[in-house]
N, C-alpha and C positions, 0 to 999 in steps of 0.2 A: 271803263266798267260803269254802266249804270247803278246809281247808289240803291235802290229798290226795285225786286221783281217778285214778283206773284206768279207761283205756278198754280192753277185754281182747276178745283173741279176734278182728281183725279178718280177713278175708278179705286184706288185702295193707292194711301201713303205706306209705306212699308217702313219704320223709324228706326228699327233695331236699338230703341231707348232701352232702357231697364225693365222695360213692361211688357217689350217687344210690340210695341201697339201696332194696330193696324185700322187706319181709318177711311172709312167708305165715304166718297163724297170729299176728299181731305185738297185741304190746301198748305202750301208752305210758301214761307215770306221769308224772303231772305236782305237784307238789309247789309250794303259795304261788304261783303262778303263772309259774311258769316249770317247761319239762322237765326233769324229771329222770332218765328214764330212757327208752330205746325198746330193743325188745327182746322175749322171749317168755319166758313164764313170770314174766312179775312181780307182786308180790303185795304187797299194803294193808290198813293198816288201814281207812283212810278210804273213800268212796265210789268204788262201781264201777258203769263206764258197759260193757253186754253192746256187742259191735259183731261180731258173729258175720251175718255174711254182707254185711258193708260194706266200702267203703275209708275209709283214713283218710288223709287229707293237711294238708300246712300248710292253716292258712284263705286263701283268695283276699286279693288284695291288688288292690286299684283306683287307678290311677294318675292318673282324670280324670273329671270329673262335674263335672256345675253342678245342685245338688239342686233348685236352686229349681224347675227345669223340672220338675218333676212333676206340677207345677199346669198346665200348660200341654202333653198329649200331644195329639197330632192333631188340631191347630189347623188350621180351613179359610181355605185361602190360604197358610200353608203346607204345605202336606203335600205337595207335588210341586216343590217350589222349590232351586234353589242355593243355598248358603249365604250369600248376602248378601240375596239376594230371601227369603230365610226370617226373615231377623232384623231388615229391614224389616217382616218382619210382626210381630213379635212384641215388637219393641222397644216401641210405644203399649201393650200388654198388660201387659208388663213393669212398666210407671211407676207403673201403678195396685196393684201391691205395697206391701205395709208389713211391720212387724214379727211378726204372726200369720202371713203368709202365707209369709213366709219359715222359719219355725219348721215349722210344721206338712207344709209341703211336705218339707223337711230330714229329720223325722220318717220320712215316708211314703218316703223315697229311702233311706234311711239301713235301714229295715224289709227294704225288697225287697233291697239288696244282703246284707243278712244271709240271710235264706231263698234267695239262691242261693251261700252258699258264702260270703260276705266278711269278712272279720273287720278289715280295716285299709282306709281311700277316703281320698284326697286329695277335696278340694272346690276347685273354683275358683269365687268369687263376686265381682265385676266391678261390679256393679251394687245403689246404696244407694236405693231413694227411699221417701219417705215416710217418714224415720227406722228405714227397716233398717237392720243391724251384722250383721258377722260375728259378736258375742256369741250371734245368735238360731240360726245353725247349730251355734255351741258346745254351746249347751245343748240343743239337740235329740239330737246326739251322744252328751250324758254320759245323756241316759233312755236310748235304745237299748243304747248299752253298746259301741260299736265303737271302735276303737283311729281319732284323729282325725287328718288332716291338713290344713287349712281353710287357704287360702291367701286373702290380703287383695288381690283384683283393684280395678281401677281403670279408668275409660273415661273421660280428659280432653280430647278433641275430636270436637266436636258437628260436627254439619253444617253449620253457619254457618261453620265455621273448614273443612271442607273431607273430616273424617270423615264415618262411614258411621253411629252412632248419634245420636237427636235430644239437642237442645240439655241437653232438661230431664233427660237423664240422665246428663250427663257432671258430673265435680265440678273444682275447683281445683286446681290440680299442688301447693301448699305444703298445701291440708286432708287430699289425699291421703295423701302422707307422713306428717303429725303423726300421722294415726289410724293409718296403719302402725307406728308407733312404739308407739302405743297400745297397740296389739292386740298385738304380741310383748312387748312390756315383761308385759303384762298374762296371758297365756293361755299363752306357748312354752316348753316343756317340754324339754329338752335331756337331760336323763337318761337311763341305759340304762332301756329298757323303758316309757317313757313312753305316755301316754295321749295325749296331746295336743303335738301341734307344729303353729306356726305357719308359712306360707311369703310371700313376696310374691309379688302377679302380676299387673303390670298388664297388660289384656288381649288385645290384637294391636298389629301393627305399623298397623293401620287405627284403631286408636280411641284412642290414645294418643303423645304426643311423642317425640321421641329425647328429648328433656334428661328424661322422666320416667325413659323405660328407664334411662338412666345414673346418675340418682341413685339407683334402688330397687335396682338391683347395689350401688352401694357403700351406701346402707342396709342392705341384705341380707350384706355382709360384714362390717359394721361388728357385728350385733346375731348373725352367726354363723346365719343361717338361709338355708331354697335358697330361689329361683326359678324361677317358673313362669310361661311364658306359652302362647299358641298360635303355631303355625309351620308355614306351605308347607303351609296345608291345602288347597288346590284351586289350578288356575290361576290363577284370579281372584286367588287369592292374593299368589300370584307376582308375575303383572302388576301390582298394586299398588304391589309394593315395587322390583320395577326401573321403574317410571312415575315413584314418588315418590322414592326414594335413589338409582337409579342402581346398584344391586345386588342378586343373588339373597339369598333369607331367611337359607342360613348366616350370607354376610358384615357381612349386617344384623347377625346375631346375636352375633358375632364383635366388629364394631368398636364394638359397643355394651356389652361385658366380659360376656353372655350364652352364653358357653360355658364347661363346668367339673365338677367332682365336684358342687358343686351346683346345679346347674342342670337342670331337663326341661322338655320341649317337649310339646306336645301335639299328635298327630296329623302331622307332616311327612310327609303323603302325598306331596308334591312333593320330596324332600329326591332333589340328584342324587350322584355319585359320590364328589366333591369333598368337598360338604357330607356325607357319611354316614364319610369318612376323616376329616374336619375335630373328629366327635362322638366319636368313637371315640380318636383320638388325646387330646381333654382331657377327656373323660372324662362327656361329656352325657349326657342322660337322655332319652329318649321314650317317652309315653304313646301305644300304639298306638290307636285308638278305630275298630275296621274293625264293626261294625255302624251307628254314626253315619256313618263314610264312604260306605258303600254307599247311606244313605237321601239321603241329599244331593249323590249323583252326583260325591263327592269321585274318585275312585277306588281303589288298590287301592295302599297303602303298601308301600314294598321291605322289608320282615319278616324276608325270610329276607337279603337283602344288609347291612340292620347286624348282622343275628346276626350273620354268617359273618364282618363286620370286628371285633365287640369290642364295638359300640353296645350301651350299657346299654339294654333294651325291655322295660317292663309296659305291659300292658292297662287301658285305659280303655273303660265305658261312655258317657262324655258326658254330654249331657244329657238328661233324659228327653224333650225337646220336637224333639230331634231324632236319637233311637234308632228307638223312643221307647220302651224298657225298661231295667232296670237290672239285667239277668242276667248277672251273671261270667262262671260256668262257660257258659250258650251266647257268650259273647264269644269267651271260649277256643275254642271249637269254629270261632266263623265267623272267625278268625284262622287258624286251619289250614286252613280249607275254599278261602279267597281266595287263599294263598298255592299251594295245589295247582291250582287253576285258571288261575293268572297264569305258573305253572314248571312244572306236574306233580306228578302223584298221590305222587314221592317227596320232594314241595317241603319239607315238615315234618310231622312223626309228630306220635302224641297225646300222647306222655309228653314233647316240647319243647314244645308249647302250653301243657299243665299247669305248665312249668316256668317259660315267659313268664310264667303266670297266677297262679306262688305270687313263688316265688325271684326272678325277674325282675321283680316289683314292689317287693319290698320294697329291691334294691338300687337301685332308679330314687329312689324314696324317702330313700336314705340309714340304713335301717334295718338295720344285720347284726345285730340281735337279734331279726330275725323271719326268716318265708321257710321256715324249715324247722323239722323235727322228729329235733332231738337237744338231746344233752343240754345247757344252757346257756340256750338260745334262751326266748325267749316261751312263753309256751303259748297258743297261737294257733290253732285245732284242729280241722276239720273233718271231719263225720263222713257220710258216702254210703250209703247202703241201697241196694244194687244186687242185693236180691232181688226186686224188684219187676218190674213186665213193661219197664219200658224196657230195661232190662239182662236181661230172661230171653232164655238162649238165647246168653249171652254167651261166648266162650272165654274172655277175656282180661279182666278185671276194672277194671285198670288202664284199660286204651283206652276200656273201657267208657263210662266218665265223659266222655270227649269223644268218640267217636263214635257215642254212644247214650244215654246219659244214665246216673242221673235229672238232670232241671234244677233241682231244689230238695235242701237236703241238709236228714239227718235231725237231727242236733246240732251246733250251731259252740259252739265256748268259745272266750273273749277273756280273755286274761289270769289263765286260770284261773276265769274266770266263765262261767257257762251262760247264752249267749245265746238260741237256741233251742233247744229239745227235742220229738222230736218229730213235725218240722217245724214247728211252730208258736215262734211270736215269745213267750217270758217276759217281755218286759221294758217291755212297754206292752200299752195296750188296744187293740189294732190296730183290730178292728170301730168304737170310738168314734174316733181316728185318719182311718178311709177317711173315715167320715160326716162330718167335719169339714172333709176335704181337698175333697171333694165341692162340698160346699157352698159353699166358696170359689170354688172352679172355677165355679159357675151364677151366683154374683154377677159375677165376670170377664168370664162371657159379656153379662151383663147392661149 
């Protein structure tokens, strides 16, 4: 890691500070990996990156993915299905996973959210067979280079007991735990500015216990790390959990100590009035995922109703098996595009999307040393070329980035490391990478 670089000259810094500045002409110095300065006219010894005709903003922050599915995009039989009829499909595919397949898919998820902007993803991974670990998304993470949050899911009720995933892929409620322990004792990183944190999450209110969810909270408080699961993603959803408890998904959430500073949810397209004061008040998290919603006839998340209460909201792609892409910045875009269609054209502008998209993840995260570009923070850093034709013709630079693009950006640094340049990926052999990822995918089908 070179100890100072200077990105100079940008067409508009975008900082997402307290003031939300936005500076014409702006530069940002970043020193050891963290900012050290934003501003214009600053100067280096060390290495300088030209960004003359770009924006520059915090890097994208992703609040939800399940990498695995990248091996598995636009599977027949599901591609037109609900979310339960989808994951009946894909749970028998799933099984036949191992330890390469989980690495390399990780890789290839971990790649595309870098070339569009991302420099920090949560993972949720649920599902172990064939001697997969969370270890094998770790270490896919530490090649690419992206700032990691890999949270330890869990699915311990099979369908003989009354769940919605088969037998052979659910595991023990006490193996689960121990390897939760495992895996934070081992991997979770608490430090300012870390690389790596670990979270728990076993995976819905459908494929897992109450007595799991209550111990993996007080697990989870006992070792100081958050919680992650899914919530009130579709009807079905819903009707599940007043069929089986006897109440909506907050109160689920709620009597199960699943609400809190550390705690995020993913997806609560269902989340009603009560439940959006309920998050807002202790202080929850959601992971918005409106391009996975839209493909799965989830519907259309109230975005702008927790904004306007206080609900902490980043964006999530999901999984790639039901996006089935893993693009931030158009995430950001069809998060403003749904919510102007569900309220109106003045539902949410492009510079709060962008703000969901940086700042708004990293606090769902629990990260105040990311999110933005001043001095202190990360260096975290992504760079836009909006001279190109997507943005020609643009007035607004800014807007540009979400309501025109580009959808790939030109340079992200992580931590002061250059992840891409370019647009191209430094940090692996991507070409050997696809062909690899590839190949898996034709045995699968096989």
């Amino acid at each position: 890691m070179i100890s100072e670089i200077l990105i100079r000259g940008a067409a508009a810094v975008v900082t997402m500070d307290p003031a939300r500045r936005e500076i014409a002409g702006g530069d940002v110095l970043i020193r050891g990996g963290v900012i050290a300065a934003v501003g214009q006219g600053l100067a280096t010894a060390g290495r300088v990156i030209e960004a003359r005709g770009c924006v520059v903003t915090p890097g994208l922050v992703n609040t939800h993915h399940h990498l695995y599915q990248s091996l598995t995009r636009a599977v027949p039989g599901g591609q037109d299905a609900l979310l339960f009829g989808w994951l009946k499909t894909l749970y028998p595919i799933w099984a036949r996973f191992g330890p390469e397949e989980m690495f390399v898919s990780s890789q290839v998820g971990l790649a595309e959210l870098a070339l569009s902007g991302c420099s920090m993803t949560s993972d949720h991974l649920y599902l172990f067979p064939n001697g997969a670990r969370l270890d094998d998304t770790i270490a896919a993470a530490r090649e690419v280079g992206l700032r990691f949050h890999p949270t330890r899911g869990a699915m311990s009720i099979g369908e003989s007991d009354g769940g919605l995933p088969p037998d052979a892929l659910v595991e023990g409620e006490a193996a689960i735990l121990d390897d939760c322990i495992r895996v934070v004792d081992e991997f979770h990183d608490a430090s300012e500015g870390a690389m790596l944190r670990v979270g728990l999450a076993p995976c819905s209110p459908f494929s897992v216990s109450r007595d799991l969810m209550r111990e993996a909270a007080l697990l989870a408080r006992d070792k100081r790390v958050m919680l992650h699961t899914h919530l009130a993603e579709n009807d079905e959803d819903v009707a599940y959990s007043l069929a089986k408890f006897g109440c909506r998904p907050g109160q689920y959430a709620e009597d199960l100590g699943w609400t809190g500073d550390d705690v995020w949810h993913a997806h609560c397209v269902k989340l009603d009035a009560g439940e959006i004061g309920l998050f807002a008040r202790s202080g929850t998290g959601v992971a918005h995922c409106p391009c996975s919603n839209c493909r799965l006839g989830s519907g259309i998340a109230p975005l702008r109703a927790m904004r306007d209460a206080g609900v902490k909201v980043g964006l999530g792609v999901d999984g790639s098996a039901s996006n089935d892409a893993g693009n931030l910045i158009g995430e950001a875009r069809q998060a403003m595009l749904l919510q102007r269609v569900s309220l109106g054209a003045d539902a949410m502008s492009a510079r709060e999307a962008l703000e969901v998209a940086t700042l708004g993840g990293a606090r769902v995260l629990g990260r105040g040393d990311c999110g933005a570009l001043e001095p202190g923070k990360r260096a975290d850093v992504a760079i836009w070329d909006v001279s190109g034709i997507e943005a020609a013709g643009a007035w607004d630079p800014v807007a540009a980035l979400i309501l025109c693009g580009p959808r790939a950006v030109r340079d992200l640094i992580v931590e002061g490391r250059q992840v891409v340049g370019d647009g191209q990926l430094l940090t692996l052999d991507l070409a050997a990478v696809l062909a690899r990822q590839n190949l898996l995918a034709r045995r699968l089908m096989g």
